[in-house]
Steps between C-alpha positions, in 0.01 A plus 500: 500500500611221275274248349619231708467700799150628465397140435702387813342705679109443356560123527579582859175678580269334274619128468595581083480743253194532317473426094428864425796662691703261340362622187547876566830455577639353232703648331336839620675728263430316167147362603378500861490897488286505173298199611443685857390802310247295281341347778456803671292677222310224468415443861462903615413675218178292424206754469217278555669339833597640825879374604295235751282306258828500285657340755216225591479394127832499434541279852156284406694443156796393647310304746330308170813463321693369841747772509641659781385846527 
């Protein structure tokens, strides 16, 4: 799918495209790739965490700092 597609067709179920999948997709080859792979070794490889209270902090963060999560 092309970007303008996928975000067609998000907008459409959802109402809009959230920040962070803008984010990821931009310009996936030169930074959304390497970005996606840095936030997912920080948010599943965390040894003192389970993958669900990574999720609720990173969501009560979000929450804090008024971002859509």
């Amino acid at each position: 799918l092309t970007q303008k597609l996928f975000f067609r067709l998000v907008t459409l179920s959802m109402g809009h495209v959230p920040p962070p999948m803008r984010v990821l997709s931009y310009r996936r080859k030169i930074f959304g790739a390497h970005f996606l792979d840095c936030l997912t070794r920080g948010m599943r490889h965390a040894d003192e965490w389970s993958i669900g209270e990574t999720e609720l902090f990173a969501a009560f963060v979000s929450k804090l700092n008024r971002c859509e999560y």
